[in-house]
C-alpha positions, 0 to 999 in steps of 0.5 A: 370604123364608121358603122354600117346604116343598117336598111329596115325590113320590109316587115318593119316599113310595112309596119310603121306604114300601115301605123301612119295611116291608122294614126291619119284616120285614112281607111286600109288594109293589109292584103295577106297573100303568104302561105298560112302555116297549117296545125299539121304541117305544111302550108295553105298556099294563096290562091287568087291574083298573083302581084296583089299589092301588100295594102288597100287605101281608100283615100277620102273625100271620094274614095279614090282606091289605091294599091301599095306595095312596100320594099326595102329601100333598093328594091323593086317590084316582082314580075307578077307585081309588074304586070298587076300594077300595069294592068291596074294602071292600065284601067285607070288607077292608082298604084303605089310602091314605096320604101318608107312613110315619107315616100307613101305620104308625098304620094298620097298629097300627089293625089290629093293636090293633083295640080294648082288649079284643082279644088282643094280637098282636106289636108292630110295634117291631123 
């Protein structure tokens, strides 16, 4: 009996992400938007924009900010996620959601070599 691929948790995708890009030198962060268990019970809910995206990226040479949000290969944006990616999208940035390393790091050479003829910045390669 062939055994079953076994698909990473998000946790875990999240993880080696956010490993790739300390490892690329590329400034982040996680933004941590799920209740905090208190001392004495119960819980310190989020409060603030709802869909924010699991990561910040700042994308050098010109800051170009990025959100990305990060799934377990098959699934898909929540509502709330939906409509702040939109509305992000809307005002002109950028917003991201993908499934594994490979994924995050071809889009992130998408934005740095947006066409042919556009001035080449730094390659992602360390």
């Amino acid at each position: 009996m062939l055994a079953k691929k076994q698909i990473p948790l998000e946790k875990d995708i999240q993880r080696a992400i956010l490993d790739f890009l300390e490892y690329k030198g590329i400034y982040h962060w996680r933004q941590n938007t799920t209740p905090i268990p208190l001392a004495g019970g119960g819980f310190r809910r989020f409060v603030g924009k709802k869909g924010l995206p699991d990561v910040w990226i700042i994308m050098p040479p010109h800051g170009t900010l990025v959100a990305c949000e990060i799934k377990r290969p098959g699934k898909n944006l929540s509502e709330d996620q939906e409509i702040f990616h939109k509305e992000l999208v809307d005002l002109g940035g950028i917003s991201l959601c993908v499934h594994s390393v490979e994924e995050l790091e071809a889009d992130l050479e998408s934005i740095y070599r947006p066409t042919d003829n556009a001035p080449q910045p730094p390659t992602l390669d360390r």
